[in-house]
C-alpha positions as CSV (number, residue, x, y, z in Angstrom):
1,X,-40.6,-14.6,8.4
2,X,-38.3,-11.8,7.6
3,X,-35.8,-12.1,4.8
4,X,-32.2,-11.9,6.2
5,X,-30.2,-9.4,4.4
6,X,-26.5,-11.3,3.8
7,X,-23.5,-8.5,5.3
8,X,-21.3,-7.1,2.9
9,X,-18.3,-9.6,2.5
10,X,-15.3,-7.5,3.8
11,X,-13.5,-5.4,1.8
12,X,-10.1,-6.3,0.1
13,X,-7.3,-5.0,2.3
14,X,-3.9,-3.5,0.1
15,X,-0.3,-3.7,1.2
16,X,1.9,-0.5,0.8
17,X,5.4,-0.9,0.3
18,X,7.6,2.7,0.2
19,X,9.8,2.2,-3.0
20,X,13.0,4.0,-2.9
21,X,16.4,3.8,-3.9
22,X,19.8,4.6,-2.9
23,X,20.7,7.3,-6.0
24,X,19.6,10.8,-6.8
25,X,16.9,10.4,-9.3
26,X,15.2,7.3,-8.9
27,X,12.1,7.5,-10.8
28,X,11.4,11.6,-11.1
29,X,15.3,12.6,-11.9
30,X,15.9,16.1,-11.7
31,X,13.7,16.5,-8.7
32,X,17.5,17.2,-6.8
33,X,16.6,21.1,-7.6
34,X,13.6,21.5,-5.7
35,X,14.9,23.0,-2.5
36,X,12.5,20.7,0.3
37,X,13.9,17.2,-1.7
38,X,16.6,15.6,0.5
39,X,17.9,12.7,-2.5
40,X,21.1,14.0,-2.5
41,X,21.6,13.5,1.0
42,X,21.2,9.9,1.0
43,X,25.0,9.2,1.3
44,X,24.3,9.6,5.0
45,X,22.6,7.7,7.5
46,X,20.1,10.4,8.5
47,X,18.1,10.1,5.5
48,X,17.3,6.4,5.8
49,X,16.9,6.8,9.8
50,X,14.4,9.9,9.2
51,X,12.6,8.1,6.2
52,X,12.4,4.9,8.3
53,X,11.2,6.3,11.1
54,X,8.6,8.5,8.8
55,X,7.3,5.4,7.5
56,X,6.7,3.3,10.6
57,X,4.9,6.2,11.6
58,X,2.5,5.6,9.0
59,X,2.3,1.2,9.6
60,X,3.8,1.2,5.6
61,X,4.6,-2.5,5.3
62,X,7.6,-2.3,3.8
63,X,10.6,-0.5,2.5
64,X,11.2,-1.9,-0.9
65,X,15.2,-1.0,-2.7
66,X,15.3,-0.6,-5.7
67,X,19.2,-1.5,-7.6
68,X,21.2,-1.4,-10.4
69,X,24.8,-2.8,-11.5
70,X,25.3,-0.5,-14.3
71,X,24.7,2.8,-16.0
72,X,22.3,3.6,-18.1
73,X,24.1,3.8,-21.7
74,X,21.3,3.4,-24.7
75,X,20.1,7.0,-25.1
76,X,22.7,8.8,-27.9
77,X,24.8,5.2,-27.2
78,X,26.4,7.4,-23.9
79,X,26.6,7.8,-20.1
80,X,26.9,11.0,-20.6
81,X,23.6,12.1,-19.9
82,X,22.8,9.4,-17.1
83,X,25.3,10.9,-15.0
84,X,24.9,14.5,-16.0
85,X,21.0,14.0,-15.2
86,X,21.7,12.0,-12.2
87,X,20.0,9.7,-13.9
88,X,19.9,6.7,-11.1
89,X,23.7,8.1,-10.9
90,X,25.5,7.6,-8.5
91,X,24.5,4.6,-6.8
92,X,25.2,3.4,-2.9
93,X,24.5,-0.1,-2.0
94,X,20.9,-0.3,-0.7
95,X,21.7,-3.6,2.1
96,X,24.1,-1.0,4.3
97,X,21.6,1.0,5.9
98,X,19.2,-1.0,6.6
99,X,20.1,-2.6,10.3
100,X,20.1,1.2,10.8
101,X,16.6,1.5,9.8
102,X,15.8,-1.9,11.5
103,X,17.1,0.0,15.5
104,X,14.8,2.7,14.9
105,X,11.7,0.7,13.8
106,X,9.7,-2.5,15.3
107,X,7.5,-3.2,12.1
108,X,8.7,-1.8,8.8
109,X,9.8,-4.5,6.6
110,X,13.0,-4.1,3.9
111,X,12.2,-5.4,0.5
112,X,16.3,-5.4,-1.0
113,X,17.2,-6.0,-4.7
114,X,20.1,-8.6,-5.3
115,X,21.3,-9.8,-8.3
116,X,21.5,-13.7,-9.1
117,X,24.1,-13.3,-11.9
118,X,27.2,-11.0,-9.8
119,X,28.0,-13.4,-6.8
120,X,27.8,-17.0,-6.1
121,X,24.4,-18.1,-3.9
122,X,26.8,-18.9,-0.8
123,X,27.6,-15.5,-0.1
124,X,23.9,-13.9,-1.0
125,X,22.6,-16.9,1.3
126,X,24.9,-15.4,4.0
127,X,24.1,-11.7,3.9
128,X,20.5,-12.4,3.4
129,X,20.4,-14.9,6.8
130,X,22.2,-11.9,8.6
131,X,19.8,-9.4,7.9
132,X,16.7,-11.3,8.6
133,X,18.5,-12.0,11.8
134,X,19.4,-8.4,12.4
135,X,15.9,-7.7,11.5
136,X,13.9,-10.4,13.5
137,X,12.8,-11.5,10.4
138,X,11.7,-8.3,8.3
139,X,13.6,-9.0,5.4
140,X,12.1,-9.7,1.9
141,X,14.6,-10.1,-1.3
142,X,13.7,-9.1,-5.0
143,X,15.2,-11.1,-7.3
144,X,16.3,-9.4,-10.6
145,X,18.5,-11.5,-13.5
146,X,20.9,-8.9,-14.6
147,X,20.7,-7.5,-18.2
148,X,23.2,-4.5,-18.9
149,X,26.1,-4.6,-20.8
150,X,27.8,-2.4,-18.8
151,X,27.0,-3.8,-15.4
152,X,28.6,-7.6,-16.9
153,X,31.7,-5.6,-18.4
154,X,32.7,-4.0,-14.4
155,X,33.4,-7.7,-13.7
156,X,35.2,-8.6,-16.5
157,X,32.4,-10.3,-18.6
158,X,31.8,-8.7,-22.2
159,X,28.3,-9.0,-22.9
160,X,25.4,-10.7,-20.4
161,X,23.9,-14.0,-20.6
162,X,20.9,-14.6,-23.2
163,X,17.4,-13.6,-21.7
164,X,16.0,-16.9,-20.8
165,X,19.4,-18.5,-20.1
166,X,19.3,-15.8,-17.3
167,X,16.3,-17.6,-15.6
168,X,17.3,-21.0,-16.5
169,X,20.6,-20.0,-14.0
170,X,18.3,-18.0,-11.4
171,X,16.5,-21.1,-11.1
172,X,19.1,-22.6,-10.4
173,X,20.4,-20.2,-7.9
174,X,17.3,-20.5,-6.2
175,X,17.2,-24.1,-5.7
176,X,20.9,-23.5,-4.0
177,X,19.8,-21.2,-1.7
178,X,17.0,-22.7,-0.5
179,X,18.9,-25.9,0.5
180,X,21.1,-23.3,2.1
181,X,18.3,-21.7,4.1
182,X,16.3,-24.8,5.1
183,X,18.1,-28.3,4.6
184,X,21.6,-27.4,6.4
185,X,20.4,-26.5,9.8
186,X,18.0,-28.9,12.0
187,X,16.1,-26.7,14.5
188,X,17.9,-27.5,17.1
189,X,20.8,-27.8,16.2
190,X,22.0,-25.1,18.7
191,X,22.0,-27.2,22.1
192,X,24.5,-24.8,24.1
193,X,25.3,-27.0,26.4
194,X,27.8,-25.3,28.6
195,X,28.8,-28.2,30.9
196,X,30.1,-30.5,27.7
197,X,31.3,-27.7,26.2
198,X,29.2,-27.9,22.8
199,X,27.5,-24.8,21.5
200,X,26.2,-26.5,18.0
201,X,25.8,-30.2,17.3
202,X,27.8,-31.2,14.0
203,X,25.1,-33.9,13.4
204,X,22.2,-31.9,12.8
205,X,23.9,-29.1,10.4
206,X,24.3,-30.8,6.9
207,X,26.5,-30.4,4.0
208,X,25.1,-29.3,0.8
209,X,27.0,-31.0,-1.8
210,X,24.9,-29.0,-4.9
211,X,26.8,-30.3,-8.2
212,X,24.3,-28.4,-11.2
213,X,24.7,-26.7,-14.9
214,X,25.7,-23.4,-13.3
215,X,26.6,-23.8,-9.9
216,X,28.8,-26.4,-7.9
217,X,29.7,-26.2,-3.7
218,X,29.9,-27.9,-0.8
219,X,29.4,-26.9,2.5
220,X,27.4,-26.1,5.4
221,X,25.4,-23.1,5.6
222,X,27.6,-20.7,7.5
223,X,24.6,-19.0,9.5
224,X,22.3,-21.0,11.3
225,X,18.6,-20.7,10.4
226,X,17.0,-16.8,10.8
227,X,13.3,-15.9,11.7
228,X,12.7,-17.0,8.0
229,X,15.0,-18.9,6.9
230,X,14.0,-18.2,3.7
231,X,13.0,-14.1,3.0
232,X,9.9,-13.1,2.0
233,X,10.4,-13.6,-2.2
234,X,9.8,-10.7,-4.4
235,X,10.1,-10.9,-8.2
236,X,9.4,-8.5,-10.9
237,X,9.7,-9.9,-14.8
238,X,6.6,-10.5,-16.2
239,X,8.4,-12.0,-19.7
240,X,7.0,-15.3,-20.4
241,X,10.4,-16.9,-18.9
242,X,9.3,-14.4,-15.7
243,X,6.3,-15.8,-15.6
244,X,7.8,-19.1,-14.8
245,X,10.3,-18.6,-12.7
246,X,7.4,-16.1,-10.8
247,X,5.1,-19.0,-10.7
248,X,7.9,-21.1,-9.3
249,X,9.3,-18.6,-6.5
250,X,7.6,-15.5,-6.5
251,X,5.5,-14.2,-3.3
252,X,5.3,-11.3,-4.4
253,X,5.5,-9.7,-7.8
254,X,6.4,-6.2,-8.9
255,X,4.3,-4.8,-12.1
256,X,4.4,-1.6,-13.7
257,X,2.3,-0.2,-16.4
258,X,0.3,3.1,-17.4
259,X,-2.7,1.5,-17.0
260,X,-4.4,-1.9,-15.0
261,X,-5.9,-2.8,-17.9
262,X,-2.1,-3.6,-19.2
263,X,-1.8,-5.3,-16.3
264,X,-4.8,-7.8,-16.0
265,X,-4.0,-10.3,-18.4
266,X,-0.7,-10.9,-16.9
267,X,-2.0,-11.1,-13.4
268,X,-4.7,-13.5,-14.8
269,X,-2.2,-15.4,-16.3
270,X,0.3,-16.1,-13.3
271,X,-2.4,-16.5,-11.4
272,X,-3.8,-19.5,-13.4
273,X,-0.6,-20.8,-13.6
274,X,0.0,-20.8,-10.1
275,X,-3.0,-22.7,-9.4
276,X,-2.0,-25.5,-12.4
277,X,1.3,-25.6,-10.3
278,X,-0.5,-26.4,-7.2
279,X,-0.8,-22.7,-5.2
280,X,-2.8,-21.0,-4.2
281,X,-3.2,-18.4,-6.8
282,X,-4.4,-15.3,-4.3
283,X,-1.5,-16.3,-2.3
284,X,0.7,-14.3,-5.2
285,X,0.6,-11.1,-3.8
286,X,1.3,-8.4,-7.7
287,X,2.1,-4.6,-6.0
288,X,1.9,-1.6,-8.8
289,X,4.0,1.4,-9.2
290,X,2.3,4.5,-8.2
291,X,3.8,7.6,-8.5
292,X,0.9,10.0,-6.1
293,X,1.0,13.9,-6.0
294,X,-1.2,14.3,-2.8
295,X,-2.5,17.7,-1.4
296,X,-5.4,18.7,1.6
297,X,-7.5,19.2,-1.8
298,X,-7.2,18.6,-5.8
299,X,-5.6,22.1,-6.1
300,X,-3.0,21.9,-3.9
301,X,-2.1,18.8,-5.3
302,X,-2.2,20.6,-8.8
303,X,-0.1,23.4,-7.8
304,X,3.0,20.8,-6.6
305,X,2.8,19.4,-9.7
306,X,3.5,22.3,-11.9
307,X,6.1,23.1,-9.4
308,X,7.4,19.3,-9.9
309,X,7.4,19.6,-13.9
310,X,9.2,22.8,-13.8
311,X,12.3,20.5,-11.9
312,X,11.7,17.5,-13.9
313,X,14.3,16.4,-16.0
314,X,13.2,15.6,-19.4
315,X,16.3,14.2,-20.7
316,X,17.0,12.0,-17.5
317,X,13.6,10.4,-18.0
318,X,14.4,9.8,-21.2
319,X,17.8,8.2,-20.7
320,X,15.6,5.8,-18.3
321,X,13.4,5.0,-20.8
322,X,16.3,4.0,-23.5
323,X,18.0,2.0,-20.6
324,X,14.9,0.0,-19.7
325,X,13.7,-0.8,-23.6
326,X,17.1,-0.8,-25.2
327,X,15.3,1.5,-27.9
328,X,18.0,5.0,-28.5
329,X,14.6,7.2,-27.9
330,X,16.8,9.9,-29.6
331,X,17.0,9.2,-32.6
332,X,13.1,8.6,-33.6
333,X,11.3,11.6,-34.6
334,X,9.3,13.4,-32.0
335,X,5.9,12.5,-33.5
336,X,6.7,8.8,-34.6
337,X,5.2,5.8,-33.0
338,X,7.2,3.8,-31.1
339,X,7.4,0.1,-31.9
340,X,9.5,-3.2,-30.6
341,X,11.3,-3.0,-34.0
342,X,13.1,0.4,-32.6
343,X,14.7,-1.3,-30.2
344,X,18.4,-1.5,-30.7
345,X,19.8,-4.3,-27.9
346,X,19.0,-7.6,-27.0
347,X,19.9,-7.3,-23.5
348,X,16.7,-5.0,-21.8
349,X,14.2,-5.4,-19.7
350,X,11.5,-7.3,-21.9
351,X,8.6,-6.8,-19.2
352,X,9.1,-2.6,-19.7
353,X,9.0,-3.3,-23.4
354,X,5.6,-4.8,-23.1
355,X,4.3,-2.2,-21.1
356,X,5.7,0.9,-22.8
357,X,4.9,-0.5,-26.4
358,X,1.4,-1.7,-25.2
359,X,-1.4,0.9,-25.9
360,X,-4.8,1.5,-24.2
361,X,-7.4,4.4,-23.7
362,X,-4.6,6.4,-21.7
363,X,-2.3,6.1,-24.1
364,X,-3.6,5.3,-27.3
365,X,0.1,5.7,-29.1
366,X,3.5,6.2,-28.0
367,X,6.1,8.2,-29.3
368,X,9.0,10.6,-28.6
369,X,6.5,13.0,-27.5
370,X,4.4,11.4,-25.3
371,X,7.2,9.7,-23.7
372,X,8.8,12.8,-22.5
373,X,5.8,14.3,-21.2
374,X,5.7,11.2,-18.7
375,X,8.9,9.7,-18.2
376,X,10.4,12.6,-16.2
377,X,7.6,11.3,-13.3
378,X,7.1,8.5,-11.7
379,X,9.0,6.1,-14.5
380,X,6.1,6.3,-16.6
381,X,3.9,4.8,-14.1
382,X,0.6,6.1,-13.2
383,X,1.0,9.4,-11.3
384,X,-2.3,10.5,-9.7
385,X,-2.7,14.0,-8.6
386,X,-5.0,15.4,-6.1
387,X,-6.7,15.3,-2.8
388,X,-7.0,11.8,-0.6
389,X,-10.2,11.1,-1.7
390,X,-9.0,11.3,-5.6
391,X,-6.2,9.4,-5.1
392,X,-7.9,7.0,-3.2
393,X,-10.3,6.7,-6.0
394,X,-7.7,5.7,-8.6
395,X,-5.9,3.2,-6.4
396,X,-9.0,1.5,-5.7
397,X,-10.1,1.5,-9.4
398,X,-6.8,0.0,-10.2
399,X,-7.0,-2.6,-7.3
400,X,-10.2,-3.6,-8.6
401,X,-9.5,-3.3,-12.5
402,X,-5.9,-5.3,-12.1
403,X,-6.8,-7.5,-9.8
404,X,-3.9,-5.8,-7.8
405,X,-2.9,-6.4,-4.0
406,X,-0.9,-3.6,-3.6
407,X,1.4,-0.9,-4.6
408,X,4.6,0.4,-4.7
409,X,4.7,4.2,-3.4
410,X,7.2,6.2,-5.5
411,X,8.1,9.5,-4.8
412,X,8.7,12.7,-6.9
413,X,10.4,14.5,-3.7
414,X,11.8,12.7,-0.8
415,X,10.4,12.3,2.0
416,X,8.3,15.2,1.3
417,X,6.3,12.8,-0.9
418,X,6.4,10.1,1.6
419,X,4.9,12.2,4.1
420,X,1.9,12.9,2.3
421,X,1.3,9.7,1.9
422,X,1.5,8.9,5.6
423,X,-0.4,12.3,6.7
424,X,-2.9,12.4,4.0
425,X,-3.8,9.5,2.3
426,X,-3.5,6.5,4.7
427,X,-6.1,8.1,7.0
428,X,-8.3,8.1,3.8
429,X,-7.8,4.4,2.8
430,X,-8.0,3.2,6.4
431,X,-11.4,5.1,6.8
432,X,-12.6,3.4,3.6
433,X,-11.7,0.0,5.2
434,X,-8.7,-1.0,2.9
435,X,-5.9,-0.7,4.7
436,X,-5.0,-2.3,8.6
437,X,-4.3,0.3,11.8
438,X,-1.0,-1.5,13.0
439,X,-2.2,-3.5,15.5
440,X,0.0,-6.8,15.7
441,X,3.9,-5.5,16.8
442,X,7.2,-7.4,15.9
443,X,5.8,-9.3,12.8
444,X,7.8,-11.4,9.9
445,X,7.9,-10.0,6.7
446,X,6.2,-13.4,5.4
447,X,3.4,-12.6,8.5
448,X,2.4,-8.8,6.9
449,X,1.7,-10.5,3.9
450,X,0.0,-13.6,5.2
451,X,-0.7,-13.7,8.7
452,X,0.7,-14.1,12.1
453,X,2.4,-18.0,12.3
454,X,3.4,-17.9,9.0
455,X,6.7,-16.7,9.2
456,X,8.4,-19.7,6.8
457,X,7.2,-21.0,3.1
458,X,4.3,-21.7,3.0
459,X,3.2,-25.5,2.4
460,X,2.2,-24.6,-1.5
461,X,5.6,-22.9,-2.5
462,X,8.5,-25.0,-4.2
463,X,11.0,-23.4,-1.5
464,X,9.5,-25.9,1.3
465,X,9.9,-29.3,0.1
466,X,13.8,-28.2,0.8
467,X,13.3,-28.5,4.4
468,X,15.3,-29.9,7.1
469,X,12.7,-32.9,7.4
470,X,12.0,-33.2,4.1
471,X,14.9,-33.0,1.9
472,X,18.5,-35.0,2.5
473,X,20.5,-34.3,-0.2
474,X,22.6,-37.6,-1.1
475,X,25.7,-37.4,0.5
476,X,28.8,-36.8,-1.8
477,X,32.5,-36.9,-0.9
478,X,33.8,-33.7,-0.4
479,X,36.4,-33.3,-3.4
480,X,40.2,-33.0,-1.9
481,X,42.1,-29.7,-2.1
């Protein structure tokens, strides 16, 4: 008898998410110069039309928004420089354009950043059910615990809450929303029945009567349920009180380092944690940075690049690194190593810390020097340069090194960058195999990640034992006014 040969098991497919935000110089600040580079238009709603329409074009996944509450203030102890630099300054609120984006697309999702320490969970809850409404459901949320000082002070609070506190309360916040989102409204609790003149039955919409450590309310949830209920959950510290809270909540998970070998024992780790928790661990979807510098062939690519350094600003790159690490970058000597003991604040991102203090065979030390050769690019992410098929390369050596499902596309120029990426290098990946044609119309932002049907929590995730038929909150008088 002939000896079957066993078919190659089918290869890993990525997710692409566009990652942009609603400033000047996002990651690559300075990049305002070049004369093709539209960032400084994005105060109108042409931009984010164009852009969406650029990126449904190429079946990207998802627009993912980057935000922030607050100037970037570490580097020489000054704004000076983040606003001189355009250093992620100014700043427009990334949720306004987006039912714009969602008229001119069927398919790309919006991945917005939101705050759980500005505003209380009853008025997130509502913005957040209106959009996935607006959207039919393609709206994911990453959920950030806010850290600068001078974010806190432009409310009237002098200094933010302790690291770990921070996720103590975003837990808390979470488990608001979610009785919010999926215990106030039955299913159908909309009857419209015109002849008794009842649009919504009372009975089936539930008070919450949430009475916790940080939070107290109680009321109905003022929408009734969206495509989603719940948006798709995106996360990004990687801390050890990140890791948590990811564990807990996360979907997805933002990472960013210079290299995946950084990144691996992280992943591993939230990934075993998951499964002691009772997920499934591959159902943790981690997305990288990448910054990619794409041309027809590697010396095209090359060629934009030099162009790109030439516009780069140095010092705004370096104000972003100060901001993230809460280490004053200028005042270490050029040549001197940099350590977590140069740090000068408590409040910082401690994930970014890790990674930008964490060495490897890319960068075997990191100082002053080395820091402003890659900061004024791609946030000191990984910035390949070169033709599809080298890019390609990398992003599969990282997806297989990191254990990664997917990246985050920055951009050096927008959407120039953005095009390339739709022109050139997703007909590469999708000729290797790795990434879908857009076949399936009008999905959830929960069914691009996981399937068609699955547009609510899945069974696994903390988020569903809120649900209408599982969870009725004991009932508790409503205090009088």
């Amino acid at each position: 008898m002939a000896s079957e040969t066993a078919s190659p098991s089918p290869k890993k497919q990525i997710l692409l998410n566009a990652f942009d935000m609603s400033t000047v110089g996002h990651l690559s600040p300075g990049q305002w110069k070049n004369p093709t580079d539209k960032s400084s238009t994005k105060r109108k709603l042409d931009y984010w039309i164009n852009l969406a329409k650029v990126l449904e074009r190429g079946g990207i996944s998802a627009l993912f928004l980057a935000d922030t509450y607050g100037g970037y203030d570490t580097y020489e102890q000054s704004l000076d420089n983040c606003i001189r630099r355009a250093a992620q300054w100014p700043v427009t609120d990334p949720t306004i354009p987006i039912s714009a984006m969602a008229a001119v697309t069927r398919n790309l999702c919006f991945g917005i950043t939101a705050s759980t320490s500005f505003e209380p969970p009853f008025l997130l809850a509502k913005r957040f059910s209106t959009l996935d409404h607006l959207t039919n459901g393609r709206i994911g949320w990453n959920i950030v615990t806010s850290w600068k000082k001078a974010a806190f002070k432009a409310i009237g609070v002098d200094s933010p809450i302790e690291h770990d506190q921070r996720y103590d309360q975003a837990d808390e916040y979470l488990q608001v929303v979610y009785k919010l989102w999926e215990s106030s409204w039955a299913e159908d609790a909309i009857v419209e029945d015109k002849e008794n003149d009842v649009y919504a039955d009372p009975e089936k919409i539930r008070q919450i009567n949430h009475h916790g450590k940080y939070y107290h309310l109680e009321t109905r949830h003022i929408v009734d349920p969206s495509p989603q209920r719940t948006p798709f959950l995106y996360q990004a510290g990687t801390s050890p009180a990140g890791q948590a809270f990811a564990v807990k909540h996360a979907e997805g998970i933002f990472v960013s380092a210079h290299s995946p070998a950084v990144l691996r024992p992280k992943i591993d780790a939230i990934r075993k944690a998951a499964a002691a928790a009772g997920r499934d661990p591959s159902s943790i979807k981690f997305f990288a940075t990448v910054t990619p510098i794409l041309g027809k062939t590697d010396e095209e690519a090359a060629q934009k690049h030099e162009q790109y350094k030439k516009d780069a600003s140095v010092i705004g790159g370096l104000v972003l690194f100060s901001g993230w690490t809460g280490i004053d970058i200028s005042k270490i000597p050029l040549d001197e190593e940099i350590t977590p003991e140069h740090t000068t604040e408590a409040n910082r991102i401690r994930s970014m810390m890790d990674a930008f203090t964490t060495t490897s065979k890319d960068v075997p030390k990191w100082t002053p020097r080395v820091v402003a050769e890659k900061a004024a690019i791609g946030g000191l992410g990984p910035v390949p340069v070169g033709s599809p098929q080298t890019v390609a390369d990398e992003l599969e050596r990282w997806i297989e090194e990191g254990d990664l499902d997917g990246f985050n596309i920055g951009y050096v120029i927008t959407p120039g960058s953005f095009e390339d990426v739709v022109d050139l290098l997703i007909p590469e990946l999708r000729k290797r195999g790795i990434y879908p044609e857009q076949t399936e119309e009008g999905l959830t932002a929960r069914e691009k990640v996981y399937g068609k049907g699955q547009k609510r929590l899945r069974g696994d995730h903390f988020g569903s034992s809120f649900t209408y038929d599982k969870y009725n909150e004991a009932e508790i008088p409503a205090t009088s006014s």
